[in-house]
Z-matrix of the N, CA and C atoms (Angstrom, degrees):
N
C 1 1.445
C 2 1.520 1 110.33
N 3 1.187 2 112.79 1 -27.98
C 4 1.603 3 119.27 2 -162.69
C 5 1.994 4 91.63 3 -75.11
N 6 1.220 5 115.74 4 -49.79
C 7 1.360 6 119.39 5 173.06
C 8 1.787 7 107.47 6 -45.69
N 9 1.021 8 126.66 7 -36.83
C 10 1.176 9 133.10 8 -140.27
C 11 1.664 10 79.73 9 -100.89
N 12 1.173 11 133.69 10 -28.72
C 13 1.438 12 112.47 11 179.68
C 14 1.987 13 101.46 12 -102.13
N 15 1.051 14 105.01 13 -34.54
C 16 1.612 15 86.66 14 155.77
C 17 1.412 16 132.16 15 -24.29
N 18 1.710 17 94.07 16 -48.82
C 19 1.652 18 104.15 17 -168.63
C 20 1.892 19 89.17 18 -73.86
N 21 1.017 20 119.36 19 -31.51
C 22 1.534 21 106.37 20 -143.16
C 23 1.654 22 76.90 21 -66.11
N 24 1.754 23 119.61 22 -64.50
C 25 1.552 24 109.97 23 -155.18
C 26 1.273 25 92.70 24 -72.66
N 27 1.282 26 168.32 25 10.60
C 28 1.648 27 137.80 26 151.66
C 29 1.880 28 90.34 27 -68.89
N 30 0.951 29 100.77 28 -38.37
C 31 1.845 30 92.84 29 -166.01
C 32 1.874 31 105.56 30 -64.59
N 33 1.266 32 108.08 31 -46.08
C 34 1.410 33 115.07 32 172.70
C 35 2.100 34 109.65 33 -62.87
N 36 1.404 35 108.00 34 -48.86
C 37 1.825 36 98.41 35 -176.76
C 38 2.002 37 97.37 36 -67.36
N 39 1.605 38 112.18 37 -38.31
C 40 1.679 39 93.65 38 167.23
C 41 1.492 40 127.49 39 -53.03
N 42 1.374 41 111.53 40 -36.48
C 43 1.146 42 114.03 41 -169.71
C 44 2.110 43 98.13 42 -68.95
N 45 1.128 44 120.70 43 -44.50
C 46 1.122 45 123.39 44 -179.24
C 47 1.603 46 105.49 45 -46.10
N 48 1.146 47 114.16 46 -74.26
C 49 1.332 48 124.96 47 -175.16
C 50 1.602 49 109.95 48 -29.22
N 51 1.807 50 95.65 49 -79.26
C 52 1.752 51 89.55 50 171.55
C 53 1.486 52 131.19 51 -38.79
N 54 1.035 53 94.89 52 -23.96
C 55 1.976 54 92.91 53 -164.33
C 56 1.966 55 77.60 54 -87.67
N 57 0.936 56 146.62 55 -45.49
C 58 1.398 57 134.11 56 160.95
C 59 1.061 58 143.10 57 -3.39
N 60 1.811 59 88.58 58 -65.74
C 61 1.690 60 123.83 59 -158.84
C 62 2.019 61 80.80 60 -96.03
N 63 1.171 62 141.25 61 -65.03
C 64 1.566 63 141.14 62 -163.67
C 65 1.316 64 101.66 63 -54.30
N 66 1.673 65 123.47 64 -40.04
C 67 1.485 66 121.09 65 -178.11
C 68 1.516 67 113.73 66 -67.05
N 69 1.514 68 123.04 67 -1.50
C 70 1.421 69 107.46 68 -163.97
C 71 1.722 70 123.51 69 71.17
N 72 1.262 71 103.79 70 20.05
C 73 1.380 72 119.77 71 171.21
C 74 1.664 73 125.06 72 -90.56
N 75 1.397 74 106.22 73 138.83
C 76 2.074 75 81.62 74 -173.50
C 77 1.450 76 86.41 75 -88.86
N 78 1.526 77 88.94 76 -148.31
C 79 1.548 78 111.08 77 -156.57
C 80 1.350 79 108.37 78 -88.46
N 81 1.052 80 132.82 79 -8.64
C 82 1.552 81 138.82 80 163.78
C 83 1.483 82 116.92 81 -71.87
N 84 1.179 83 107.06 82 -24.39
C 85 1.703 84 113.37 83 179.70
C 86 1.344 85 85.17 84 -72.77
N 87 1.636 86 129.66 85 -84.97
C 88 0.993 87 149.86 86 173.32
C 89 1.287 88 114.09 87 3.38
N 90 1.565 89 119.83 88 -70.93
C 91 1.738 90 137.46 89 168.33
C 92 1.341 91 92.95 90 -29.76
N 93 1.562 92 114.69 91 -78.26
C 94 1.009 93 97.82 92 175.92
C 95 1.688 94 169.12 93 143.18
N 96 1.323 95 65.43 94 152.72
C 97 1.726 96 120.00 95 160.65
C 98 1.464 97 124.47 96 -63.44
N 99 1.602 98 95.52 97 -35.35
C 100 1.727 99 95.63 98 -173.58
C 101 1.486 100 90.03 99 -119.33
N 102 1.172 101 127.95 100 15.28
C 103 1.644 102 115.75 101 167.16
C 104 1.465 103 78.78 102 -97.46
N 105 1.068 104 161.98 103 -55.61
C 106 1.556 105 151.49 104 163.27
C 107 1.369 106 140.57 105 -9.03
N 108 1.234 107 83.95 106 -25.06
C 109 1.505 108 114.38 107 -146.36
C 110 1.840 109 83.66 108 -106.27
N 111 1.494 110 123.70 109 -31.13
C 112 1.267 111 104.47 110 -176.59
C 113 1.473 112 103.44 111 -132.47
N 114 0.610 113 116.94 112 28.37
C 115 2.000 114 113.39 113 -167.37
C 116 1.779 115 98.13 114 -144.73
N 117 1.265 116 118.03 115 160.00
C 118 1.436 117 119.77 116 -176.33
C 119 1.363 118 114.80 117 174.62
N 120 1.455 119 139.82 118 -131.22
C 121 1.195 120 154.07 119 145.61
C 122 1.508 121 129.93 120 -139.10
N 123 1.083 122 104.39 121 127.04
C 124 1.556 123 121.55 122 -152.12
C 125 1.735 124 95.84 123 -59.56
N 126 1.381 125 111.73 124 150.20
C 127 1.788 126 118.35 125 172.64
C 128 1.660 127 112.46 126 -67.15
N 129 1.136 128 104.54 127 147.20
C 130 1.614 129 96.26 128 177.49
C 131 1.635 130 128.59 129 -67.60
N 132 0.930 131 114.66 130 -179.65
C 133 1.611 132 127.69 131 -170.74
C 134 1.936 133 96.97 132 52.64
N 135 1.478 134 126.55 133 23.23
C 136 1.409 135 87.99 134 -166.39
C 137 1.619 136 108.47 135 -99.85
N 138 1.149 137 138.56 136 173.49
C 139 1.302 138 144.68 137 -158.69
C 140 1.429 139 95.84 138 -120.24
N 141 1.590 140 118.86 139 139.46
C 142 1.608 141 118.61 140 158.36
C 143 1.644 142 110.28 141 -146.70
N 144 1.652 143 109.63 142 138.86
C 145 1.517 144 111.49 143 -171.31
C 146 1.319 145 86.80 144 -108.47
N 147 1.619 146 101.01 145 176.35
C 148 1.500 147 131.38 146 177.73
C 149 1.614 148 90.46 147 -85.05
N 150 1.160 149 139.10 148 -18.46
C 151 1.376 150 103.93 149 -174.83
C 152 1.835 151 98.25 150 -147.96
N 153 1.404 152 112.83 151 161.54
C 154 1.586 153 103.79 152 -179.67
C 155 1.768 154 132.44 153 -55.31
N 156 1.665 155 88.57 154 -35.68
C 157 1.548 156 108.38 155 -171.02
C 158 1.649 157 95.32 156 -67.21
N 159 1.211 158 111.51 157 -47.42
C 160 1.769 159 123.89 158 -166.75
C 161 1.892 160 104.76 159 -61.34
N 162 1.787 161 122.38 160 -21.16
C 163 0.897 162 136.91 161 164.90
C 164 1.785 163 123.85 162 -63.41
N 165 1.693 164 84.08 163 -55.75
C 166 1.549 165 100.63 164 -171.64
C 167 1.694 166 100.33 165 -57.21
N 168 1.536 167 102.95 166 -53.35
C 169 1.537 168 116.63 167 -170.50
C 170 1.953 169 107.01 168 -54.14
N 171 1.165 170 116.02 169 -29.19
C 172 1.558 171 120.79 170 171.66
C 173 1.629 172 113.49 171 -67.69
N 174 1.552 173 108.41 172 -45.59
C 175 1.174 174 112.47 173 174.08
C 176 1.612 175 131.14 174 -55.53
N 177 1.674 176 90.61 175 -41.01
C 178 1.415 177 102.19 176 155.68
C 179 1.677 178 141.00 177 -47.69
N 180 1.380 179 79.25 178 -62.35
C 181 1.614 180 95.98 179 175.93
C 182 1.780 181 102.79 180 -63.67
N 183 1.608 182 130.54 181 -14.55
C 184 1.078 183 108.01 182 -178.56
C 185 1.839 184 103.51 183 -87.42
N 186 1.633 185 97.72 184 -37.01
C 187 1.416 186 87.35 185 -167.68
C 188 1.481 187 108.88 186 -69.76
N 189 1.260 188 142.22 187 -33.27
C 190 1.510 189 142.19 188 151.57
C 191 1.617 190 133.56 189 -26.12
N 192 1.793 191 94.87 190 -15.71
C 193 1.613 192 106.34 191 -147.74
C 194 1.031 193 134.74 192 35.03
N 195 1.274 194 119.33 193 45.91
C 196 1.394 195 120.38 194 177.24
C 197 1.500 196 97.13 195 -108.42
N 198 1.473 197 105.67 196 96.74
C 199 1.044 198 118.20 197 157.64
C 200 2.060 199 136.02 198 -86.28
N 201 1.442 200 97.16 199 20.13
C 202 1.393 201 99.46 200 137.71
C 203 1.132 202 137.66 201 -84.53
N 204 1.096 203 117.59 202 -14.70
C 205 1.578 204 130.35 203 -147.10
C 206 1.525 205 88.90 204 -96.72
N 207 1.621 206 103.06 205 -59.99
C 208 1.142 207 100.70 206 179.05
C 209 1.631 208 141.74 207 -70.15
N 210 1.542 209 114.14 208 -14.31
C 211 1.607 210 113.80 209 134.60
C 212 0.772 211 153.70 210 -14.75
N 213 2.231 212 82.89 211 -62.36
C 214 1.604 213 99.49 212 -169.87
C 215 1.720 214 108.96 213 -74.29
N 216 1.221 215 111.74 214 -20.12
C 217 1.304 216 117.41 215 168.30
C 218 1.552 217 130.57 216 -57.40
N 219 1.837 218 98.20 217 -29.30
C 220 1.836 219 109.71 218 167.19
C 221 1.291 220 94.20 219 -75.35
N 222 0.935 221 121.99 220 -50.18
C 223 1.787 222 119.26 221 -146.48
C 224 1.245 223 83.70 222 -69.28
N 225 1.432 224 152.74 223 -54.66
C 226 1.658 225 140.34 224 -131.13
C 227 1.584 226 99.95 225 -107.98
N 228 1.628 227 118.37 226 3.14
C 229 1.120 228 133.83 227 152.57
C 230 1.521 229 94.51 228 71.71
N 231 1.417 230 111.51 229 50.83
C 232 1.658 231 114.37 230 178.63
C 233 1.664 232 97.57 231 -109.04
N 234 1.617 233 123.17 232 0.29
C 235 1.148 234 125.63 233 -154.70
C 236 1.351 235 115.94 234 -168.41
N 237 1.148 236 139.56 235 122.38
C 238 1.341 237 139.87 236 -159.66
C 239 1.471 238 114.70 237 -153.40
N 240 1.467 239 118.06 238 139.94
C 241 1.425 240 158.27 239 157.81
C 242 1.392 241 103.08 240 -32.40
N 243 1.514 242 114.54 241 74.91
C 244 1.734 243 111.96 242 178.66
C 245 1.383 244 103.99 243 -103.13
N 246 1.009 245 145.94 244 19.26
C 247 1.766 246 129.46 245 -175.02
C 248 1.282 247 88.74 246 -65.69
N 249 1.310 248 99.93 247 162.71
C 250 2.243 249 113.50 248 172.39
C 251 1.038 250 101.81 249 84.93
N 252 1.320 251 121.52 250 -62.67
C 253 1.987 252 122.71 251 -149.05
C 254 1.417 253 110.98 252 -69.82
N 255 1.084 254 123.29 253 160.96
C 256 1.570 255 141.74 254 -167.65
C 257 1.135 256 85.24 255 -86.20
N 258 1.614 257 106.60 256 141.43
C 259 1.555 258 122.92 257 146.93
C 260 1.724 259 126.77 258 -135.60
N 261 1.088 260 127.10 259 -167.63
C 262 1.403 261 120.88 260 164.14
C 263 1.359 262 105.76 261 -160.95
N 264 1.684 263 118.71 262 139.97
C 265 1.448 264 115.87 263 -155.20
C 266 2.035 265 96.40 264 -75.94
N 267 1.387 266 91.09 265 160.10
C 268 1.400 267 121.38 266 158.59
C 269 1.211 268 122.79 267 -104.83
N 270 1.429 269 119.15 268 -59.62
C 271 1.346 270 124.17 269 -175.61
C 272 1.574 271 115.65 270 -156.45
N 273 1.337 272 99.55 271 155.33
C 274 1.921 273 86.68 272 -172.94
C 275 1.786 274 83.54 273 -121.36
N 276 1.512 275 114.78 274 171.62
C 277 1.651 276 117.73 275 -162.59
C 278 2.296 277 63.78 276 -160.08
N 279 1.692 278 90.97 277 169.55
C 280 1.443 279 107.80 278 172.83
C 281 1.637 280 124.35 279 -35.68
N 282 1.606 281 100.16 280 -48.06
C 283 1.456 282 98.54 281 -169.42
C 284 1.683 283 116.67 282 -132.96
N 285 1.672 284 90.17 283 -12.53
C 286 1.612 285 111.80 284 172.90
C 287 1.462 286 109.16 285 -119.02
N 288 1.760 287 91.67 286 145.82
C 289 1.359 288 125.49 287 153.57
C 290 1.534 289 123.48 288 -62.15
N 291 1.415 290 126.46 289 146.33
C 292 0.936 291 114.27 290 141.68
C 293 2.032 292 120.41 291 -115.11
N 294 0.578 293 102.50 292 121.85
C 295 1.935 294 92.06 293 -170.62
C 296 1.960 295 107.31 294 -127.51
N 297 1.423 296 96.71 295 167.77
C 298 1.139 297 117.51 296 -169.04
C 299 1.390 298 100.25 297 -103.25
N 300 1.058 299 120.33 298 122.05
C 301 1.809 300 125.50 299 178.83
C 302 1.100 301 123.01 300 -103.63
N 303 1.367 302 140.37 301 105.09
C 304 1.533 303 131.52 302 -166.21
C 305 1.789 304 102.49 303 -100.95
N 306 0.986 305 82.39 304 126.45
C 307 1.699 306 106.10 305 172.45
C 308 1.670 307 115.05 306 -106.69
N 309 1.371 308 111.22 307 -172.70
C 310 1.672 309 94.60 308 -175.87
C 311 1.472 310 121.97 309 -106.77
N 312 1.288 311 124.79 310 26.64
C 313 1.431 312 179.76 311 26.44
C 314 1.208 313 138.59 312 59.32
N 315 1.656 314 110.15 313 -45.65
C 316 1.340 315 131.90 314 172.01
C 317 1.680 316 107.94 315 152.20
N 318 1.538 317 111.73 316 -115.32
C 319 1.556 318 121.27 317 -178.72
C 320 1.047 319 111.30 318 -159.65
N 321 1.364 320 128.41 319 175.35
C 322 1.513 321 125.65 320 167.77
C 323 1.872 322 92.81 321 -159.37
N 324 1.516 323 88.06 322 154.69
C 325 1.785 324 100.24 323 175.26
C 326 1.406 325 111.31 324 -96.75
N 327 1.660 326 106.40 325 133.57
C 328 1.725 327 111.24 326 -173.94
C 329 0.994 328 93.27 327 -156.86
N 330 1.527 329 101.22 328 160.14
C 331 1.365 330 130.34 329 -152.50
C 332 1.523 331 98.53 330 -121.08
N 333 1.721 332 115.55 331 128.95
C 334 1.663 333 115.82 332 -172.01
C 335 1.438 334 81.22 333 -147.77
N 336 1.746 335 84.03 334 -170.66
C 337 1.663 336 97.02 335 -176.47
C 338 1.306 337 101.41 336 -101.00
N 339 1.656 338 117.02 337 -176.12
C 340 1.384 339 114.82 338 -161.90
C 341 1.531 340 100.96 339 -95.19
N 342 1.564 341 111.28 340 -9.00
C 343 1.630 342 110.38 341 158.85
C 344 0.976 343 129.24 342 -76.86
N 345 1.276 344 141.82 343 -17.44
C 346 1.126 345 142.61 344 147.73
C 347 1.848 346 135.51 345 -34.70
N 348 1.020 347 90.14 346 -44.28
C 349 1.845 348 113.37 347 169.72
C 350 1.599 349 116.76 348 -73.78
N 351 1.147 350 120.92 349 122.86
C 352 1.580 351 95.18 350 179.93
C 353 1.952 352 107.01 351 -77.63
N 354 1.424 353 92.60 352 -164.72
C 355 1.831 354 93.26 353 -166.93
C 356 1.849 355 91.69 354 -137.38
């Protein structure tokens, strides 16, 4: 499956390009187009961990309401408060993201859902 979304974004950054290159656009439009194509700002309220399990386990604790659990997951910094912030994808899996989050600091890699990202 992971191949299978490879194909989708080379087919989506081609599609960028052409619609580029047919508009009479140079290659700077083009660029981009496919930095567009993967980078953005994350939807609000959304949550992203350093690792999948540390995700699933948030999800849990939300659908359970156990909202200690899920704290303890901010507080131990396995999980963090991304709505607003810039990201750019890494990798897509069935139902999760993985993306790069830039803060004003640097970045870090986290794992969200694929609603979180706009499209």
């Amino acid at each position: 499956m992971k191949f299978i979304g490879y194909i989708y974004v080379a087919a989506m950054v081609g599609l960028f390009v052409l619609i580029g290159v047919f508009s009479g656009g140079d290659d700077d439009r083009a660029s981009k187009a496919q930095t567009v194509a993967s980078a953005g700002t994350i939807s609000d309220h959304s949550i992203g961990c350093l690792a999948k399990s540390d995700y699933d386990e948030f999800v849990t604790a939300a659908r359970n309401k156990d909202h200690a659990q899920g704290q303890a997951l901010l507080d131990s910094l396995r999980c963090f408060h991304i709505g607003g912030s810039r990201y750019s994808l890494v990798e897509r899996s069935w139902f999760l993201v993985q993306i790069r989050v830039y803060g004003d600091s640097g970045s870090l890699k986290l794992w969200t859902s694929m609603e979180s990202i706009p499209r």
